[in-house]
VEXDREN-2710 file (C-alpha; in Angstrom, 1 decimal):
% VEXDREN-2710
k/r/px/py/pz
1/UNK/0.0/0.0/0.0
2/UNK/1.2/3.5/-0.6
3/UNK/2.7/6.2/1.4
4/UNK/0.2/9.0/1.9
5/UNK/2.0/12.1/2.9
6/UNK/0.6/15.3/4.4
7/UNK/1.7/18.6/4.1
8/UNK/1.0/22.4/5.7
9/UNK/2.8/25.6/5.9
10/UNK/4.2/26.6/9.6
11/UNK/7.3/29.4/10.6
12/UNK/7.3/31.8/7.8
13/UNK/8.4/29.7/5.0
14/UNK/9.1/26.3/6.2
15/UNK/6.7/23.0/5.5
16/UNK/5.8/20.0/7.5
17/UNK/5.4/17.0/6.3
18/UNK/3.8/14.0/7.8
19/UNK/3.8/10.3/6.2
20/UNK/2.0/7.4/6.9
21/UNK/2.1/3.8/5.9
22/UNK/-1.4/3.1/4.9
23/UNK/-0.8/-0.6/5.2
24/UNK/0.0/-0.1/8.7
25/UNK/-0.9/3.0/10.0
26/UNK/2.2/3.8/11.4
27/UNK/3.4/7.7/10.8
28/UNK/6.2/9.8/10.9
29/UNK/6.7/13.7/10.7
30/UNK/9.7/14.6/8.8
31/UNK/11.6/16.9/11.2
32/UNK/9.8/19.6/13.5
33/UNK/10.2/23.3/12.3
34/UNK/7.3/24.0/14.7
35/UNK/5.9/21.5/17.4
36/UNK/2.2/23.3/17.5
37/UNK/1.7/22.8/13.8
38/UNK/2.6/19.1/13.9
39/UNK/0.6/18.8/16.9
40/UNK/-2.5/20.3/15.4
41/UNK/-2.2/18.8/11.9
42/UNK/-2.1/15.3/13.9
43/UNK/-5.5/16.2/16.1
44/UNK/-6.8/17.0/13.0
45/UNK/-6.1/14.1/10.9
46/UNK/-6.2/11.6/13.9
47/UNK/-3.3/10.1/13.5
48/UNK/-0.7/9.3/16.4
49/UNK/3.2/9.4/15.8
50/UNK/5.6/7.4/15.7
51/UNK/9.0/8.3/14.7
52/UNK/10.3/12.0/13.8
53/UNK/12.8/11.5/10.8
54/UNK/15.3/14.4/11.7
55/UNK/17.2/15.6/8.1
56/UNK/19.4/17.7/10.1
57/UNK/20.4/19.7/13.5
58/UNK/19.1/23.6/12.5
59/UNK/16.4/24.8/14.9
60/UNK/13.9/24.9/12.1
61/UNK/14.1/21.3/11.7
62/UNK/15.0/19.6/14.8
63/UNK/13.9/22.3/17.1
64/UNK/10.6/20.6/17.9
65/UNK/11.8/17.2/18.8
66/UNK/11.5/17.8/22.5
67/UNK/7.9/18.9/22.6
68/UNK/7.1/16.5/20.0
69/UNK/8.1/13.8/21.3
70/UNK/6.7/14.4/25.1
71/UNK/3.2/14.7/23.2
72/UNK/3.4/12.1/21.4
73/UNK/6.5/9.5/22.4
74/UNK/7.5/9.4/18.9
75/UNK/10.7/7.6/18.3
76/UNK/13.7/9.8/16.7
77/UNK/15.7/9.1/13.9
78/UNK/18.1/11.3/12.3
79/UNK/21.9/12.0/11.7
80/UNK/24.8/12.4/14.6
81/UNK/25.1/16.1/14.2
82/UNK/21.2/16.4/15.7
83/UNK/22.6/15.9/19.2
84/UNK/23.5/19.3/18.8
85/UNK/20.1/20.2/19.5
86/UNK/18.2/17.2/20.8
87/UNK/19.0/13.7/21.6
88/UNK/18.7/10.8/19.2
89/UNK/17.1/7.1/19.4
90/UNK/18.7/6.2/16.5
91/UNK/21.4/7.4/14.7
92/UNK/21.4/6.7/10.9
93/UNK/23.9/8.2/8.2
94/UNK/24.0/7.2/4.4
95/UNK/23.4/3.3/3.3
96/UNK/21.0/3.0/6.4
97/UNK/17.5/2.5/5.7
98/UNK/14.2/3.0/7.9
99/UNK/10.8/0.8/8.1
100/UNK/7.9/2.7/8.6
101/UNK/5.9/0.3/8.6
102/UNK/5.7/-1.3/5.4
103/UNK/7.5/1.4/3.8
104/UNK/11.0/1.5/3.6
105/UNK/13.3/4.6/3.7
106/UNK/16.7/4.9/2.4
107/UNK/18.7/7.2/3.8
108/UNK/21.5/9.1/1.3
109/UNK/24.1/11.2/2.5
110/UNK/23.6/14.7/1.4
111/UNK/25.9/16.2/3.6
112/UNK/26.6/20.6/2.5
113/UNK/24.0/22.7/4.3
114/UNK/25.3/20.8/7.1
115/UNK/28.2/18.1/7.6
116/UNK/25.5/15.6/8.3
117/UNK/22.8/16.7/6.2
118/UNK/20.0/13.0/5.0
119/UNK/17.9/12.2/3.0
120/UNK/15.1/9.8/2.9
121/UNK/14.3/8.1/-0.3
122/UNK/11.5/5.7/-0.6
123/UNK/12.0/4.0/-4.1
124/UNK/8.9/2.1/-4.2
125/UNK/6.7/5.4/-4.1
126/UNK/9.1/7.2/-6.0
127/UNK/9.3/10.1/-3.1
128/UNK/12.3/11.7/-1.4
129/UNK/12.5/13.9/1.5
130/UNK/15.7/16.4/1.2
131/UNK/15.7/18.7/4.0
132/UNK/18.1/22.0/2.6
133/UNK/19.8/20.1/0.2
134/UNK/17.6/20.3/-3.3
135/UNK/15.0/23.4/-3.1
136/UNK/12.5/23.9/-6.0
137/UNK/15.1/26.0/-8.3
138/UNK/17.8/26.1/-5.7
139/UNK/19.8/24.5/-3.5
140/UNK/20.8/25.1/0.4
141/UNK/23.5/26.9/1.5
142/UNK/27.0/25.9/2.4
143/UNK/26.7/26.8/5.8
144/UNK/29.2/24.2/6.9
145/UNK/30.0/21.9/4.0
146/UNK/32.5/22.9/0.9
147/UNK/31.2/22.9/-2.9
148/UNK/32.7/19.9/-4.3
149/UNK/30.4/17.8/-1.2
150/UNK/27.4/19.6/-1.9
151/UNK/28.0/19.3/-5.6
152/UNK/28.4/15.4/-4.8
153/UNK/25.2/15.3/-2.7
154/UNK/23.1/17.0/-5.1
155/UNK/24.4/14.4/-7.9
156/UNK/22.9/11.7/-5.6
157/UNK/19.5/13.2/-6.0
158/UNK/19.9/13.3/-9.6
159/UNK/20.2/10.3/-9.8
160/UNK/16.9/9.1/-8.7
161/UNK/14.3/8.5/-10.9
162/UNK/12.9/11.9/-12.8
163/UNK/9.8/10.9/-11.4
164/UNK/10.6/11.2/-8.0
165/UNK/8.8/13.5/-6.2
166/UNK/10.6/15.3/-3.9
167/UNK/9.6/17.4/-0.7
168/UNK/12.0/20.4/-0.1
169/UNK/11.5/21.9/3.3
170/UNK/11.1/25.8/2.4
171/UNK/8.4/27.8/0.0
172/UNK/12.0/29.7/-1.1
173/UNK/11.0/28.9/-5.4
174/UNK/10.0/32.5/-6.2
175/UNK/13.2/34.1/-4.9
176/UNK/15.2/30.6/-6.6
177/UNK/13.8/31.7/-10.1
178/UNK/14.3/34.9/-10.4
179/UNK/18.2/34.4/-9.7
180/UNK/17.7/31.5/-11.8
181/UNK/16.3/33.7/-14.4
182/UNK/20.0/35.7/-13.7
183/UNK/21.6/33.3/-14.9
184/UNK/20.2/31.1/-17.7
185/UNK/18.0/32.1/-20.4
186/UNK/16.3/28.3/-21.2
187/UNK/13.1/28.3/-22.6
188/UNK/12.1/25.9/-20.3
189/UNK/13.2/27.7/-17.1
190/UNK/11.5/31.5/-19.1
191/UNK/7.9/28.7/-18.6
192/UNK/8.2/26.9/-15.3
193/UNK/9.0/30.3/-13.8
194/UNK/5.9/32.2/-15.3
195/UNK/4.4/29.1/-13.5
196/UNK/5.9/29.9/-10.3
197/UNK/5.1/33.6/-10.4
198/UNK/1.6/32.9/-10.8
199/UNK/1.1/30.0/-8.5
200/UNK/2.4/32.5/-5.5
201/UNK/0.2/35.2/-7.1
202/UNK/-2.5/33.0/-6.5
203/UNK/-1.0/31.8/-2.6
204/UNK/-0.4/28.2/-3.8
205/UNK/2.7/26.0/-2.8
206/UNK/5.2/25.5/-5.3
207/UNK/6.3/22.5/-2.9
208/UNK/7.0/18.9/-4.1
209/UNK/8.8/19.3/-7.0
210/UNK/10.3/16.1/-9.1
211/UNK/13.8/15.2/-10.0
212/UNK/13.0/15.9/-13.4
213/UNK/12.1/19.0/-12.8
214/UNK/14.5/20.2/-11.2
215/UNK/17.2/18.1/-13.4
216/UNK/15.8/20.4/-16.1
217/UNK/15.6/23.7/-15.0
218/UNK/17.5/24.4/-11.7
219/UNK/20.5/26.5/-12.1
220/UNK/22.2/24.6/-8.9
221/UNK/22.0/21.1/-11.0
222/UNK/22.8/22.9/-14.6
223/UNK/26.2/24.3/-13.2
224/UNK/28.2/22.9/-15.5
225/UNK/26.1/24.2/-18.5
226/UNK/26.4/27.7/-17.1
227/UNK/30.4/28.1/-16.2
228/UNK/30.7/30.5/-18.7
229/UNK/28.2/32.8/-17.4
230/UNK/29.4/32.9/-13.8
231/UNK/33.2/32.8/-14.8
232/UNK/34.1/29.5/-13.8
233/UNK/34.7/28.0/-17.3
234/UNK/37.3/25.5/-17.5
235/UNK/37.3/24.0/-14.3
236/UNK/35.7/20.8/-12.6
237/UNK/31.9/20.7/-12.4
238/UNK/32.1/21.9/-8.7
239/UNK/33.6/24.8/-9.4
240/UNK/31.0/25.8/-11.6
241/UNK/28.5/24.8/-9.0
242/UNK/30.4/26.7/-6.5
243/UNK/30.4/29.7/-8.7
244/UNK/26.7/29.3/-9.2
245/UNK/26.2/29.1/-5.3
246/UNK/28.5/32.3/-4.7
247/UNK/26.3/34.3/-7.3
248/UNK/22.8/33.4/-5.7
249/UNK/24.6/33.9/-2.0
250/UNK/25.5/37.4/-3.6
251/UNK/21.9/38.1/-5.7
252/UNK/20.1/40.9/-4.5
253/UNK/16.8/40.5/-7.3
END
């Protein structure tokens, strides 16, 4: 049976995401930007909880474990680094994999935003769950990790089917495509962000994206196709990522 997952705006431009086996009921939230939301979205659906799959260690994604897991005695799963800000049940890193369920997770190292950055894949349902690593039109930042890692990391996602559908944890797309826009003049990426524009316009989410997508119009996964532009011709395909990264870090549109 499939995954059914559940998401909802909370902070001011994070998601939550909840996900539930349907063959056995059991759920997870993927991390906690904001304990009340996940709380309330549960009430409403009726669902308990039983594990919190942590991406990462920032506040706006671990921050919540605490009071989560004191409501609801959800079990938590996530990297090392998210002793930093809560403590850990289990600690999984990339090659693990996670049952919920009937539904298994695997986890891929995606390490850039953070050392210890995951992500959960679950290949049967074709969905991934990426934390800050792979944004619609973007990419986190390099807050502790170098370009040639997250360049790596973002390769791994890639590389899973186009049809994945992937759930990025911030509503950041608008602001991703018009650097985006900055930077490459594909007809493709002119289209999907008149779409965006216009979905925000209208107050709808621009949150999950797919593989493909993203394989065809993000800036951040096009690097190499765009050295030139942001003067890193020449060089390995992490430099031009880098390069790329350094230009959106400096954008001001």
């Amino acid at each position: 049976m499939p995954l059914t997952v559940r998401q909802f705006a909370c902070l001011s431009d994070n998601y939550g995401f909840l996900a539930r086996d349907e063959a056995t009921g059991r759920t997870a939230c993927i991390d906690t930007p904001d304990a009340a939301a996940i709380l309330a979205e549960l009430k409403a659906l009726g669902w308990g909880l039983d594990f919190i799959l942590n991406t990462h260690w920032h506040e706006d994604h671990a921050g919540g474990n605490a009071e989560v897991v004191a409501a609801t005695g959800a079990v938590v799963v996530g990297p090392a680094e998210v002793t930093r800000m809560a403590p850990l049940d289990r600690e999984v890193r990339g090659g693990d994999t996670v049952m919920l369920g009937e539904t298994r997770f695997d986890v891929i190292e995606t390490g850039g935003h953070t050392l210890g950055h995951i992500a959960y894949h679950d290949a049967a349902d074709a969905i991934a769950f990426v934390g800050d690593t792979l944004f619609a039109l973007g990419c986190g930042r390099m807050f502790e990790g170098t370009a040639d890692q997250m360049w790596t990391s973002l390769q791994r996602l890639a590389a899973l089917p186009d049809k994945t559908t992937v759930y990025c944890a911030h509503e950041y797309t608008a602001a991703n495509a018009r650097f985006a826009l900055s930077v490459d003049d594909d007809p493709a990426l002119k289209a999907r962000a008149a779409q965006v524009f216009a979905a925000r316009e209208r107050g709808e989410p621009t949150v999950p994206t797919t593989i493909g997508a993203e394989k065809a119009t993000n800036p951040f996964l096009r690097a190499p196709r765009l050295a030139e532009r942001v003067g890193a011709d020449g060089g390995p395909d992490y430099q031009a990522f880098g390069a790329v990264r350094a230009a959106k870090d400096n954008f001001k549109g």
